[in-house]
N, C-alpha and C positions, 0 to 999 in steps of 0.2 A: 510263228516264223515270219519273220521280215523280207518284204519282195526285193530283189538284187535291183543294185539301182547300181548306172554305169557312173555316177557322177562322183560315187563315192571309192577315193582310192587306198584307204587303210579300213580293213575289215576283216574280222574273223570268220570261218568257218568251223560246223562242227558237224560230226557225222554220228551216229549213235552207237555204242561199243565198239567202234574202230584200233583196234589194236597200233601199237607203236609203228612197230615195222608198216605198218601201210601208209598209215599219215607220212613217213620220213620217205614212202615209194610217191607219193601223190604230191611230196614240196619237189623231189627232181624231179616228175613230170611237169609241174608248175614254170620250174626254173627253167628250164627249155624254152618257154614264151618269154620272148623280147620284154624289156619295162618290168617284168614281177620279180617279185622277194620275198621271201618267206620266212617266218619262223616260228618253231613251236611253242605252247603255250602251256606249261607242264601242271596236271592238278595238283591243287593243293590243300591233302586231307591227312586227318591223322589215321587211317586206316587201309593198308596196303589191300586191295582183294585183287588174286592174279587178273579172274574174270571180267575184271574191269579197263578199262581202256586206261591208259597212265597222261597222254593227252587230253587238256581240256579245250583248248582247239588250233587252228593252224590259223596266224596271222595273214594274211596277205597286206603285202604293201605294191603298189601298180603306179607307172607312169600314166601319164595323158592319155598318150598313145596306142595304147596296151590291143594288140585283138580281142577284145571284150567275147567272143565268138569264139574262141580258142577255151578261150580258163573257161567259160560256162559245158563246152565240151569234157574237159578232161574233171572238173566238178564232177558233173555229172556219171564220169562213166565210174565213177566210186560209188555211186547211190545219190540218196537222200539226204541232202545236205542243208542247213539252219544258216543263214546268214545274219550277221551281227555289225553294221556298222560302228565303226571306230570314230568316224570324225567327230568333234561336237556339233558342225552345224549339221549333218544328216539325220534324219531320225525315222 
């Protein structure tokens, strides 16, 4: 797991079996905080199992500005969550 870095403003998240309905609950709470955008990131497998979470993870895209203090709250109140920078120069 990768430590959340505020510098980086396109990043994934991913939660563990989190079913559909909740990621699409967690991007309108998301969208609520000024500066963020989201979008899902659907798995791509050749084998359907209901049991399985059908998201592979939830994009965020963030302004400058963004309350950094807000998204790591409502992150949080879903669980355990994997961060994945997206930019090239982050790592």
């Amino acid at each position: 797991m990768s430590v959340f870095s505020p510098d980086c403003k396109h990043y994934a998240v991913r939660f563990e079996a989190m079913p559909l309905m909740v990621y699409r609950e967690l991007a309108s709470h998301l969208a609520c905080v000024a500066g963020v955008e989201t979008e899902l990131e659907w798995k791509k497998g050749a084998h359907f199992r209901y049991e399985d979470s059908q998201i592979e993870a939830l994009i965020v895209h963030q302004s400058a500005d963004v309350d950094l203090d807000q998204v790591k709250r409502i992150l949080a109140h879903y669980g355990t969550w994997q961060y994945s920078p997206l930019d090239p120069s982050a790592s």
